[in-house]
C-alpha positions in Angstrom: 15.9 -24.0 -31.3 17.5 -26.6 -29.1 18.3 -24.7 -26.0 20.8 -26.2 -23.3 20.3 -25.4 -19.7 22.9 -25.1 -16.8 21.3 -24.4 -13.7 23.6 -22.9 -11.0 23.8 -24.9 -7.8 22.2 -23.4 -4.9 24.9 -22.3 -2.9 25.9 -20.5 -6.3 23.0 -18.4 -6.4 22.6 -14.8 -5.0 20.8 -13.1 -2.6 17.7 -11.7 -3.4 16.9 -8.0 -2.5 14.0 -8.0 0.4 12.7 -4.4 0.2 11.3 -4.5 -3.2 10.8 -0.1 -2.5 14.3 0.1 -3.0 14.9 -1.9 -6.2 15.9 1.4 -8.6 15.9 0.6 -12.1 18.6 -1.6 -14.0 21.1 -2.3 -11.0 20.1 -6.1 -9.8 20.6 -8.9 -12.3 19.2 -12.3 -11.7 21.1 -15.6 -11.4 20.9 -17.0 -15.5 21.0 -15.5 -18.8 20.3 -16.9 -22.5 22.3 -16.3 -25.5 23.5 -17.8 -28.6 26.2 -17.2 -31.2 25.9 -16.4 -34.9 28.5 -16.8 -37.8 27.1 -16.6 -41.4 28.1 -19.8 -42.6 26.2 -21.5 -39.6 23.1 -19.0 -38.6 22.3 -19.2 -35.0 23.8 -21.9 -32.6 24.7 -23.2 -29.3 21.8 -21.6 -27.6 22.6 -21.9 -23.7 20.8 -20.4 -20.2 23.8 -20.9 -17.9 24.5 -18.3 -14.6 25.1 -14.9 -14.9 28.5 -13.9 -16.3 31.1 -11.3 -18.0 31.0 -11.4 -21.8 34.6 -12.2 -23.4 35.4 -9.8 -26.7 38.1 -9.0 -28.1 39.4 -5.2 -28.5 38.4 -5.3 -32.2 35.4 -6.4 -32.0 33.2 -4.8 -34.4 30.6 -3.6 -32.0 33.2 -1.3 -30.0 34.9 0.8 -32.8 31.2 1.0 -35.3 28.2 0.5 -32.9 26.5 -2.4 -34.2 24.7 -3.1 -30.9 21.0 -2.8 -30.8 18.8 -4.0 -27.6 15.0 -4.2 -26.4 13.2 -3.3 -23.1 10.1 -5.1 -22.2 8.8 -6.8 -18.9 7.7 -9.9 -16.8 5.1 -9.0 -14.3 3.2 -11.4 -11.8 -0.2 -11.3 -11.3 -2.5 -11.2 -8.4 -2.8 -14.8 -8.8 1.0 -15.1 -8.3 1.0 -16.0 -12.9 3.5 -14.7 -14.6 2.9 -12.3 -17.3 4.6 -11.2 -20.6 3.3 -8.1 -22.8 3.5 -8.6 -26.3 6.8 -10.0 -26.3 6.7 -11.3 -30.1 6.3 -7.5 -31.0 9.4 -6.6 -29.5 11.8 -9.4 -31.0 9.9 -7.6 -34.6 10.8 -4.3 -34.0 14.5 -6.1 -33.0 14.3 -7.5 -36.7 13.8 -4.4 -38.3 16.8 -2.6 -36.1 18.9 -5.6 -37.2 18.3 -5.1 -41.0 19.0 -1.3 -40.7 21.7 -2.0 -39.4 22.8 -4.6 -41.3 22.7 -7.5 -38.5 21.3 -11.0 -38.7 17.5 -11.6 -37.6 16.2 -13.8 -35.0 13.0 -16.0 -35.7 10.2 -14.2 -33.6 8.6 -17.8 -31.9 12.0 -19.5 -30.7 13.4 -16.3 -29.2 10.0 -15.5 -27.3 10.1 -19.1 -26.3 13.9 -19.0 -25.0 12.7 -15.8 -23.1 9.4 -17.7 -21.6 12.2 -20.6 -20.6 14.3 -18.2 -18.7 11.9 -16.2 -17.0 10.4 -19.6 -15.8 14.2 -20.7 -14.6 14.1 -16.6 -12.8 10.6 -16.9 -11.5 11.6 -16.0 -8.2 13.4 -12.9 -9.2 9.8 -11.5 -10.2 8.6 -8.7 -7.8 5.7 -9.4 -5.6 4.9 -5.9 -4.8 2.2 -3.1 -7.0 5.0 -1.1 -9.4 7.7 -3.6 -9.5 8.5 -6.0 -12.7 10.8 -7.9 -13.8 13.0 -6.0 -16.4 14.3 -7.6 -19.7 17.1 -6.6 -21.9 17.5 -8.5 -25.4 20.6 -7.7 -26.5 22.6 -7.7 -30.0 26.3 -7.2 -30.6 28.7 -7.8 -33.2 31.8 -9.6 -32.2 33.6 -10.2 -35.1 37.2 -8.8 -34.7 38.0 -6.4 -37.6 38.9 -2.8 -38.2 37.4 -2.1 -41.4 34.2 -0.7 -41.6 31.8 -3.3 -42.9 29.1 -5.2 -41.5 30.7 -8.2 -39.1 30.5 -11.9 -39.8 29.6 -12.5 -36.4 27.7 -12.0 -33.5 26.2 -12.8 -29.7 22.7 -12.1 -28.5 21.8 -12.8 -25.2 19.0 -12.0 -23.1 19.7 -10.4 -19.1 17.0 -10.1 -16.6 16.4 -8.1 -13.2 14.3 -7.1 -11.1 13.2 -3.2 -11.1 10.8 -0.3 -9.5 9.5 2.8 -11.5 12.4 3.5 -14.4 11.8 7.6 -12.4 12.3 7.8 -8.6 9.2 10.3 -8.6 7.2 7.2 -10.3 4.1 8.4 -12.2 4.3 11.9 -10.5 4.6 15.1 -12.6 8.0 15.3 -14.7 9.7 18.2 -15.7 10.3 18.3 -19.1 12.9 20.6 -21.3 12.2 21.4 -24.9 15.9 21.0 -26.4 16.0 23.5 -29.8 20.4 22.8 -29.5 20.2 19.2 -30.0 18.7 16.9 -32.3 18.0 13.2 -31.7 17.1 11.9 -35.2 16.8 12.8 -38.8 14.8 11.4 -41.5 17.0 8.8 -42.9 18.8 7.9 -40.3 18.6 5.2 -37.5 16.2 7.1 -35.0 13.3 4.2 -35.1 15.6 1.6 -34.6 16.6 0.6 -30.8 20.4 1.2 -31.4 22.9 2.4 -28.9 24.4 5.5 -30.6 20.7 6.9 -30.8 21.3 6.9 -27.0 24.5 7.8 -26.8 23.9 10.7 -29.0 20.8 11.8 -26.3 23.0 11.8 -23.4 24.9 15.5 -23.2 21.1 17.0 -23.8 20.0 14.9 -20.7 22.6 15.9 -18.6 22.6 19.6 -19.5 18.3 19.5 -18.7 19.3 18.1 -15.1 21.6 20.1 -14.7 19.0 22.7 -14.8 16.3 21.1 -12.5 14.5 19.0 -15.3 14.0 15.5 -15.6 13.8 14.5 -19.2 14.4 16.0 -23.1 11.4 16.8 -25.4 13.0 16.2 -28.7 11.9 18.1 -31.4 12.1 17.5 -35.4 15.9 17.6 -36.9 15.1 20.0 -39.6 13.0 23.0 -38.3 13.5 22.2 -34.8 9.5 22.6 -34.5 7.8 19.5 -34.0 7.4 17.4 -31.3 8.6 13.9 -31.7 9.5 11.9 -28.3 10.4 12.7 -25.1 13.4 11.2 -23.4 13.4 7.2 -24.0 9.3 7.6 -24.7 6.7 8.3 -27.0 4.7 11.5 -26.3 1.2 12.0 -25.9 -1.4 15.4 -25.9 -5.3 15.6 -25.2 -6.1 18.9 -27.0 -9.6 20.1 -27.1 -10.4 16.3 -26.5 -8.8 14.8 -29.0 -5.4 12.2 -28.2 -2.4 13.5 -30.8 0.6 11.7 -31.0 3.4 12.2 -33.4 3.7 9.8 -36.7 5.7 7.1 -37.4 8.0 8.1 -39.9 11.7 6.8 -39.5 12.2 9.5 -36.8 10.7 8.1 -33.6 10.9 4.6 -31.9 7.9 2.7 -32.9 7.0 2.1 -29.5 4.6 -1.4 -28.0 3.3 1.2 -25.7 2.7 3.6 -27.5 0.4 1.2 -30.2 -1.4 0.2 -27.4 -2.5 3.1 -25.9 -3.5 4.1 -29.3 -5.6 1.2 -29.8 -7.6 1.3 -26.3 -7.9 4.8 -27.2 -9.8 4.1 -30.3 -11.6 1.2 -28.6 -12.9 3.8 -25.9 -14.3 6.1 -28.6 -11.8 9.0 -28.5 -10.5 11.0 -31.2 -7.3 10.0 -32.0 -4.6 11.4 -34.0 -1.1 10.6 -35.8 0.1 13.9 -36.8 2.6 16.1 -36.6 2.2 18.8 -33.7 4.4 21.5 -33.5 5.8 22.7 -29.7 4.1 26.2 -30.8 0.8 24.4 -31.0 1.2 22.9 -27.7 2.5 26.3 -25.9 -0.5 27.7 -27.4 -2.9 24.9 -26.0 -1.5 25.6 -22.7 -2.1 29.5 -23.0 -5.9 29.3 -23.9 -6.7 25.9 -21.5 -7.1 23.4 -24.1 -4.4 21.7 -23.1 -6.0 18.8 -21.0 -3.4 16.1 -20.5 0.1 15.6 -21.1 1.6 12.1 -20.8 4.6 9.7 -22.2 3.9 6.0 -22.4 7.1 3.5 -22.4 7.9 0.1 -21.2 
């Protein structure tokens, strides 16, 4: 991928924020962003990093009327050293793959979209956080652009990569959350699009989340779509139990996001001897935990 460059000049540039405590989450966007254009006679082209501007669509573009748009999260972080670090980035352009193909959008190749990421955060370097529990967010992004009011697949499309810098994604950090168990809403059926990073699965979350603030909580437990019984991810994370010693996460099975975390923390888990599982847990099993104090540990792991 040949990737032009347009550096802003300085005076073009904005101000970075000086009390990293106060960054919040996904409000401050750096100076540059990457993205490239697809049409299906050409495959990807004129890949760019140029400053920070609005997107130009027109009102029929696909992506507006039948939500092709899927996305990523992951993170830049710097080191004690002042390096610049990257967690498994490559794994998140494959699950982006397989959201495109359910969705019936074009792939990207996995080693020139990780390198047009490493180019940009080099370009943003200075937009990394210095300070303990501050990274630099990044948002892959996919959209069809194509303008056309039939519902089919579009023709074309922009991806583009945004950066900025961000605190803990909950004000409370890695305090205790509350959590409410929704039995009126679902999240994702078997079948559906529920593993794949697309934004009607987040759309669809939203009237839940604002119904569990509205009663003092801070995220959704989402249980299964058919019995409304088993546990399956809570708010924009996977989900996590130490029962009787023994780590039990829910399955992958079409349902739940297939999270980098969440692979991780099973594999240092196995690593460190533990008893792991990948199984189905229903809320009842977990209530019950609680009841008779086998319930050690609750947590959620995300980007």
């Amino acid at each position: 991928m040949n990737i032009k460059i347009e550096r802003l000049n300085p005076d073009k540039l904005k101000t970075k924020p000086t009390d990293e405590s106060q960054l919040g989450f996904g409000k401050i966007f750096s100076d540059h962003f990457f993205h490239m254009k697809y049409a299906e006679k050409q495959g990807w082209h004129d890949a760019v990093i140029e400053g920070y501007r609005d997107l130009c669509l027109d009102p029929a573009a696909v992506c507006l009327h039948y939500g092709q748009l899927i996305f990523e999260g992951l993170k830049a972080y710097r080191g004690k050293d002042g390096s610049l670090y990257l967690f498994r980035p490559a794994d998140n352009f494959k699950r982006m793959n397989d959201s495109a193909a359910r969705l019936c959008m074009p792939t990207l190749d996995v080693n020139s979209t990780v390198n047009a990421l490493k180019q940009l955060v080099l370009i943003e370097k200075e937009w990394v956080p210095r300070s303990s529990g501050a990274s630099l967010y990044i948002r892959p992004t996919m959209i069809a652009t194509e303008a056309f009011l039939g519902v089919k697949a579009a023709a074309e499309y922009i991806f583009f990569i945004i950066v900025g810098p961000v605190g803990p994604y909950y004000p409370q950090g890695f305090s205790p959350t509350k959590i409410f168990v929704t039995e009126e809403y679902v999240r994702a059926a078997q079948g559906g699009i529920g593993y794949c990073k697309a934004a009607g699965n987040y759309a669809a979350s939203l009237l839940a989340s604002k119904k569990a603030a509205e009663l003092g909580y801070t995220q959704v437990l989402w249980l299964d779509g058919v019995q409304h019984k088993y546990v399956e991810e809570v708010g924009t994370s996977n989900i996590f139990f130490l029962i009787n010693d023994e780590l039990i996460t829910p399955p992958l099975g079409g349902t739940i996001l297939p999270g980098v975390t969440r692979d991780s923390v099973l594999e240092i888990a196995r690593k460190w001897g533990m008893k792991v599982s990948e199984r189905r847990i229903s809320i009842d099993e977990v209530m019950d935990a609680s009841k008779k104090g086998t319930l050690q540990e609750a947590f959620a792991s995300g980007t």
